[in-house]
C-alpha positions, -999 to +999 in steps of 0.1 A: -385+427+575-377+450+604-341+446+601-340+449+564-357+484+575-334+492+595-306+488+579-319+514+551-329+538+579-289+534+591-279+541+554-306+565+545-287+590+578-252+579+569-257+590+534-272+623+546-246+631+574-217+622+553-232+643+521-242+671+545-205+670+561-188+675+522-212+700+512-208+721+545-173+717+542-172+725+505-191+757+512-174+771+539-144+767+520-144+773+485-173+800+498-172+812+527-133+821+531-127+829+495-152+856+493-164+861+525-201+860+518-220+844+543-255+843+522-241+830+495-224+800+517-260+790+527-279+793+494-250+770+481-256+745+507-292+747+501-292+742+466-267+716+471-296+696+497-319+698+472-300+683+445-289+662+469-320+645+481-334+648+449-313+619+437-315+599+466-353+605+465-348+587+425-321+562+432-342+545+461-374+550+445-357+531+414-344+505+437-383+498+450-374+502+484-405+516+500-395+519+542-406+552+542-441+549+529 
């Protein structure tokens, strides 16, 4: 059982660092350079989060897993 929750744990932060890594990326890019707005670069990466863990939040809910309870 211990492994088993540690092997979600390991995808739970790979998930989150490789999402976070896109969505920082996508910001700064298509954001941040384009129009030069730095507010509006972190309210896009913000919104992004919550979406983001929003769906994880579902997906592993939906899949029963319950390590973080």
């Amino acid at each position: 059982m211990t492994v088993e929750r540690v092997i979600h744990l390991a995808m739970f932060i790979l998930i989150l660092v490789g999402l976070c890594g896109i969505s920082a990326w996508a910001s700064y890019t298509y954001i941040y350079l384009e129009q030069d707005n730095v507010i509006l670069a972190v309210a896009s990466i913000a919104l992004s989060w919550g979406v983001i863990l929003s769906v994880l939040y579902l997906v592993f809910r939906q899949l029963d897993w319950d390590w973080w309870s």
